[in-house]
N, C-alpha and C positions, 0 to 999 in steps of 0.2 A: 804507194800510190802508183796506179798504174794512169800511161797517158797517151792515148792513142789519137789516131786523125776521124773524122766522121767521114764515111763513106759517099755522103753527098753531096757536100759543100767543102769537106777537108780543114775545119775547124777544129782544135782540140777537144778533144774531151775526155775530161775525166774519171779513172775507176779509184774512189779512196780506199772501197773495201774489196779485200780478196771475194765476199762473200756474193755480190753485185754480181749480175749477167748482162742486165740492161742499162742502158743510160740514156737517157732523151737530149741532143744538142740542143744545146741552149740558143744555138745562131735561126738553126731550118727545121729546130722540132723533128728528126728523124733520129726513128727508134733505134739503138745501135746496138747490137749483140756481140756481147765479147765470147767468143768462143777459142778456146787456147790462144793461141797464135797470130788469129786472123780476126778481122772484122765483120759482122755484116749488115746490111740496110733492113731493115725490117718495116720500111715503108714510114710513113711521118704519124706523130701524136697528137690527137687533141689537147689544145693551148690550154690550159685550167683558167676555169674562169676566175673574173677577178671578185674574191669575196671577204676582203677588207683582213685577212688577220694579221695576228703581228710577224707571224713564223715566216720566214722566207731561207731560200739554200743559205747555208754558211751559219744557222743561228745557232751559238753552241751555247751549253750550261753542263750544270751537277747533277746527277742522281746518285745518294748514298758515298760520296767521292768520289765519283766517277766522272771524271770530262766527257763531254760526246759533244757531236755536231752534227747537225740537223746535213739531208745529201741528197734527198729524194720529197716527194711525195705522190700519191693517188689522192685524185679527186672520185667519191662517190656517189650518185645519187639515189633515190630511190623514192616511193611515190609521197614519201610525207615529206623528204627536205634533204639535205647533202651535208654531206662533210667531210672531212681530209683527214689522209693517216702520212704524218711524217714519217720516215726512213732516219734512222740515226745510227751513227757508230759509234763508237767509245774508245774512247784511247787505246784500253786493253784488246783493240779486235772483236768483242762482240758487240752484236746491234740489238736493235728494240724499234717498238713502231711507238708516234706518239700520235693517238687520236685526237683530234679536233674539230668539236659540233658544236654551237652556238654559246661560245665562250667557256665550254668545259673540255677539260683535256683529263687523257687517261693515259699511263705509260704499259703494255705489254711485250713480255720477251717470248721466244717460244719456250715451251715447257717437253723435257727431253723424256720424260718418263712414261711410262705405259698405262691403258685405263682403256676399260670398259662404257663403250660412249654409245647414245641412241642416234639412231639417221635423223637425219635433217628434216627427214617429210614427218617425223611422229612426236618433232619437238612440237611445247604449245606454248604459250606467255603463261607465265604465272603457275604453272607447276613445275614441282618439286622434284630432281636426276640425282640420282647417285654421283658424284665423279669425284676420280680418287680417293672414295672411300669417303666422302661427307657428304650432306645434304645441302643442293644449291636450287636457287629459283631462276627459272627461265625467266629473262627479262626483256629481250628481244630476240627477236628470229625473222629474218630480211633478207629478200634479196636485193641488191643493188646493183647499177651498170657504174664501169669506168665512163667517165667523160673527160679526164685528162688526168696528164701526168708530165712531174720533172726531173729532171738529176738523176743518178742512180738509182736503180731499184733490184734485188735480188731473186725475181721471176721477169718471165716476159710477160708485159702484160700492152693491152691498146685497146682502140674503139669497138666496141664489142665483147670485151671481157666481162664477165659478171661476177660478183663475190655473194656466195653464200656463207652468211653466218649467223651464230646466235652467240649472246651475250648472258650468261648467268653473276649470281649475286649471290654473296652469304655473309653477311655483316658490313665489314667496311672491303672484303677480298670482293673479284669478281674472276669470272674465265671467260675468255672467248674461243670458241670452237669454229675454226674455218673451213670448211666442207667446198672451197670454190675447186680444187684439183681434184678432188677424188671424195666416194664416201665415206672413206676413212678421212677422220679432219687433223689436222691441225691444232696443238694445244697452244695458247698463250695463257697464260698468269699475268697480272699485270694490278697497277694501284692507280687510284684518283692522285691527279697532282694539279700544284698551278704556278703558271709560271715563274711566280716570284720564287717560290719554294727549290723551281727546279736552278735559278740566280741564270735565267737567261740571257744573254748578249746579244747585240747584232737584229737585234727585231726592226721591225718597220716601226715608224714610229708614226704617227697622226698626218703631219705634214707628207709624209712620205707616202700615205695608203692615200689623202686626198689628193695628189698629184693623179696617182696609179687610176683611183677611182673615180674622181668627180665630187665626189659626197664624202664628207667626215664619217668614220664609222660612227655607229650608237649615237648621234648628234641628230635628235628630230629634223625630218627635213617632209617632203611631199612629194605624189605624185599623182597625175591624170589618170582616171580609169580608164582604160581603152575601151571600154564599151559605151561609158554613156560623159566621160569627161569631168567627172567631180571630185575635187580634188581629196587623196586619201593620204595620213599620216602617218609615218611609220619610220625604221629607223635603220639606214642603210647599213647592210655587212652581221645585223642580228635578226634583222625581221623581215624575212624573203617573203613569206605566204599571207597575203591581205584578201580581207572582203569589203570592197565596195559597201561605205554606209549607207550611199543614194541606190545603188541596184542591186548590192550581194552579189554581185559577181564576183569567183573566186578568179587571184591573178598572183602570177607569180612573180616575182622581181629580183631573184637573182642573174637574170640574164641583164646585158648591155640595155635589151629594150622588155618594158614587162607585157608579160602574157598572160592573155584572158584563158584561164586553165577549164573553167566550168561555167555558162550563165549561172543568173542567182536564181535560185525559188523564192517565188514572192511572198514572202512571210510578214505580217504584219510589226512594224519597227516596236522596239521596246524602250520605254523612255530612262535613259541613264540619268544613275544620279551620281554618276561619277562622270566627268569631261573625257573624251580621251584628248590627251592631249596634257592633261590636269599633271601638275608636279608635284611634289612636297619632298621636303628632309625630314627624313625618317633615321632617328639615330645616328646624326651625324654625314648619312648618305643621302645621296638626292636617285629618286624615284619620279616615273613618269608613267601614267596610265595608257598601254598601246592598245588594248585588245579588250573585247565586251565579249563574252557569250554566254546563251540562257539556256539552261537543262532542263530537265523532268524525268522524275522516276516513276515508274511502273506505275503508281497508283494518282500521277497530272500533278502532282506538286512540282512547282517551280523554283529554280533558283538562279541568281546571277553570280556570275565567276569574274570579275575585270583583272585583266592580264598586267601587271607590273614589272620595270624594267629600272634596272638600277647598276649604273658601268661600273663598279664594284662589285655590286654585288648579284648580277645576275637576272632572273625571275623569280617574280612571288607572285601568290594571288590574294585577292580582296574579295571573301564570297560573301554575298547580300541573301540571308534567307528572308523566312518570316519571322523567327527566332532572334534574332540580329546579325551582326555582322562576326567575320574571324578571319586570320589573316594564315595562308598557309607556305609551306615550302616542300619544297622535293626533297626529299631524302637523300641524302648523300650514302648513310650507312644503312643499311635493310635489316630487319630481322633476321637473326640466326640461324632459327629454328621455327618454320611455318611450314604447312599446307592450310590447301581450303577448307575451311571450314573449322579449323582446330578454334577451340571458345578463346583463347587468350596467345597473345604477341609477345616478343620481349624485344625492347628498343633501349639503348644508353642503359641498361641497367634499371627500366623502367616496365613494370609488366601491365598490358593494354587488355581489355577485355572486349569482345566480342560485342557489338552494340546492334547493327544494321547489313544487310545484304538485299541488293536490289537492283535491278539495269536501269541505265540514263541515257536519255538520248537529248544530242543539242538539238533544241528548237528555233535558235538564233543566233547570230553573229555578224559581227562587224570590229574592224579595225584591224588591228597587226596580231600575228602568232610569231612564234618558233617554229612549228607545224603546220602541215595542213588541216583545216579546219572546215566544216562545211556541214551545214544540215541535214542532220541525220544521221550524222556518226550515232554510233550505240559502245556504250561502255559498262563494264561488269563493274557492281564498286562496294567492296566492305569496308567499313568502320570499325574502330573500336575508340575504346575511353577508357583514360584513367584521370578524374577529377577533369579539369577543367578542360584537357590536354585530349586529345583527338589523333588518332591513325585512319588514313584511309590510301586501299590500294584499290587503283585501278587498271584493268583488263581490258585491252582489245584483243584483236584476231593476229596482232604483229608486236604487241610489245606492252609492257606490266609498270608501273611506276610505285610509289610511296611517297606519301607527304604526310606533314607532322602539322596542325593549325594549333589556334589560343586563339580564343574570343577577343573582340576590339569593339571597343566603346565609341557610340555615332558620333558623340561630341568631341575625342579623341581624331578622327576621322578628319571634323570641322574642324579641329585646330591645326591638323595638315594640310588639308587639299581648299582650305576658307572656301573662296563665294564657288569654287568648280565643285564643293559637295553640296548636292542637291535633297539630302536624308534631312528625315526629323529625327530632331537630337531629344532622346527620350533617356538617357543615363542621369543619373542623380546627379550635381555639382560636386567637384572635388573640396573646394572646400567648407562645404556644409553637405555631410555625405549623406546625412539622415532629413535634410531639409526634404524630400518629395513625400514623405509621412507626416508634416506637422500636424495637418489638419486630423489623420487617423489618431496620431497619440493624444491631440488633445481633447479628442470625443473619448478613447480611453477611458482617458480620466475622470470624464463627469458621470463616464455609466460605473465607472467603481463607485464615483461618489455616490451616487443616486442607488446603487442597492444596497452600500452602508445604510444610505436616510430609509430604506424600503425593510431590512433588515427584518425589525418588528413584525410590518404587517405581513412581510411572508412565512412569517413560522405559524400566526393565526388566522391568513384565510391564504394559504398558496397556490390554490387555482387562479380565482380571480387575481389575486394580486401579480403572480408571474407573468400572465397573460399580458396586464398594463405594462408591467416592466421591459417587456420582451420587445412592443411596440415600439414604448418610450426610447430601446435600445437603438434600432431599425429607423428610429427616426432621424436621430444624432448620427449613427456613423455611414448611413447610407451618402450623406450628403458631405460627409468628410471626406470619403473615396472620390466621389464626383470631383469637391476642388485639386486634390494631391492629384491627379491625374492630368485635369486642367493645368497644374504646375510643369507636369512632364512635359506637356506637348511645346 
């Protein structure tokens, strides 16, 4: 550990890694550049704002056996939302960055070896790069500004800085490619992790971010539209980007005070039949409805997506067709082996077949995101199936996702979210599964009986006689269907 005076104030501060150039004082926020010998002032850094996580300097854990302690971080943003890359070292002397966006963390090291990479300007979401010899999906490609920074960090970086990068995918692996220094990028490798896994220490704790913050993170709370005053629900430190249910104005809330980012378009309101606000324990874990928005595809079909939020366990969504309902997730682990357009997926050892390809655009919204949201996004989206089970990837102009659904029963639904679900419960009873047919099975029955008794007369007059019979059929089970139906509703 190296420990030098800050050039501006004359405060310590700290170099724990040989590998570190920069270091922001903790006392006056001024940038400090260790250069061999000597110090110098590289002017002061933007404060990182405050956005609820648990990571703070000093927090150390395990990766693989390996000690580390959290030293640094960059805050970055960019136009859908922000997020932070911790600085870490390891016992042994090397370091690794630990990504942090809306409760998911990923670990990357650099990657020292040689590869054949495309420039930044010919990346796209959702196709398919050579690199290091395997086939990987572009998954995002972004640029972003610095808007603060702590602790150590191993470039100089400050107000004004920008990172260019893009994020590929290839099962459960991913790479990032950082092109912010030069057009030759930067390799990271790196894996999904989460903090228990990494047996983190020294985190902020609830008490300690409501102090910092004002607001419990994840913990419903409210605030005022600035544009027209009506109060909107959301959930501080996870859900920055809100639209106004009374105006659609889009506003952003991870600053100190929220901003009105867009007016709304005034679109006619859609009636939820789901509350936002509406909770339920779902498997143990408790879930709360923040976010509504309604799509359509090429051909004006509609559908609703309500945004779910769960401090365990993350987002889900609840999508409302005309078909019925299904509950979906994000993909953690992607396909292996895809491009567009190929007839069939392989997911878990599970192979998906090609079903649907079509664009979407939001026609509505209201309430809380992770993202920015706003009328009029357009999105590329295939499907596929295998039995019940469902793939669909979506494409924008900046970034490619995967999620995996299974169908969910309205009454199932009602027995989660009771009087906040507003659907009709049209599934069968569980425990009378065949009860929404009695009335068909038991018309069944009388027309076998009845061409038993008819038997005779249609082997010696079968025109006439089938003709009645056919009637007599149409008569009985028409009005069978009519009640079993009346039973659904």
């Amino acid at each position: 550990m190296q420990i030098v005076s800050c050039p501006s104030c004359g405060a310590e501060v700290k170099f724990r890694s040989h590998a570190s150039v920069m270091a922001v004082c903790e006392y006056c926020s001024t940038r400090v550049l260790k250069d061999a010998d000597a110090v110098k002032d590289l002017g002061k850094m933007s404060s990182v704002l405050e956005d609820y996580s648990p990571i703070q300097i000093g927090t150390a854990g395990v990766l693989g056996g390996r000690p580390f302690t959290v030293v640094g971080r960059i805050q970055l943003r960019y136009p859908a939302g922000m997020w932070n890359e911790w600085y870490l070292i390891f016992d042994d002397g090397k370091t690794s960055w630990l990504g942090d966006s809306s409760g998911m963390y990923t670990i990357t090291a650099e990657y020292q070896g040689e590869a054949q990479l495309p420039s930044f300007e010919k990346l796209r979401p959702g196709q398919r790069y050579a690199i290091n010899g395997a086939p990987y999906l572009a998954a995002e490609v972004r640029v972003a500004d610095c808007v603060g920074g702590q602790g150590e960090l191993p470039f100089k970086v400050g107000d004004g800085y920008q990172a260019r990068v893009a994020d590929f995918r290839r099962g459960a692996e991913f790479i990032t490619l950082d092109y912010s220094d030069s057009p030759r990028p930067m390799i990271y490798t790196g894996l999904a992790v989460t903090l228990d896994s990494l047996q983190c220490q020294l985190l902020r704790d609830d008490d300690t971010i409501q102090r910092a913050a004002g607001r419990y993170r994840g913990k419903l709370d409210a605030l005022d539209c600035p544009s027209c005053g009506s109060p909107i629900k959301y959930l501080p430190g996870v859900t920055a980007n809100l639209v106004c249910p009374a105006c659609a104005t889009q506003i952003d809330a991870a600053s100190p005070e929220a901003q009105v980012v867009a007016a709304g378009e005034r679109v006619a309101a859609v009636p939820l039949t789901l509350e936002l606000g509406a909770s339920a324990k779902i498997n143990n874990q408790e879930f709360t409805i923040i976010g509504m928005m309604r799509r359509a595809d090429d051909e004006g079909t509609q559908w609703n997506e309500y945004l779910m939020y769960g401090p365990r366990s993350g987002f889900s969504w609840l999508v409302e067709t005309d078909e019925g309902w299904s509950g979906a997730n994000v993909l953690a682990e992607w396909p292996v082996a895809y491009a567009p357009g190929e007839p069939t997926v392989l997911v878990d050892k599970v192979q998906f077949s090609r079903l649907y390809d079509y664009g979407s655009v939001v026609t509505y919204a209201v309430g809380a995101f992770n993202w920015r949201v706003a009328v009029g996004d357009r999105t590329r989206v295939e499907e596929f199936q295998a039995g019940q089970l469902r793939l669909a990837s979506e494409t924008t102009e900046s970034e490619m996702t995967w999620s995996r659904s299974a169908p969910v029963s309205a009454d199932q639904l009602a027995l989660w979210f009771g009087a906040a679900f507003k659907g009709r419960v049209k599934s069968p009873s569980k425990n009378k599964p065949f009860a929404n047919n009695r009335y068909r099975n038991t018309a069944k029955y009388i027309i076998w009986f009845m061409l038993v008794l008819n038997a005779v007369p249609l082997l010696a007059n079968f025109s006439e006689t089938w003709l009645l019979s056919a009637i007599g059929a149409l008569a009985i089970y028409l009005p069978a269907i009519y009640l079993d139906n009346n039973d659904q509703a």
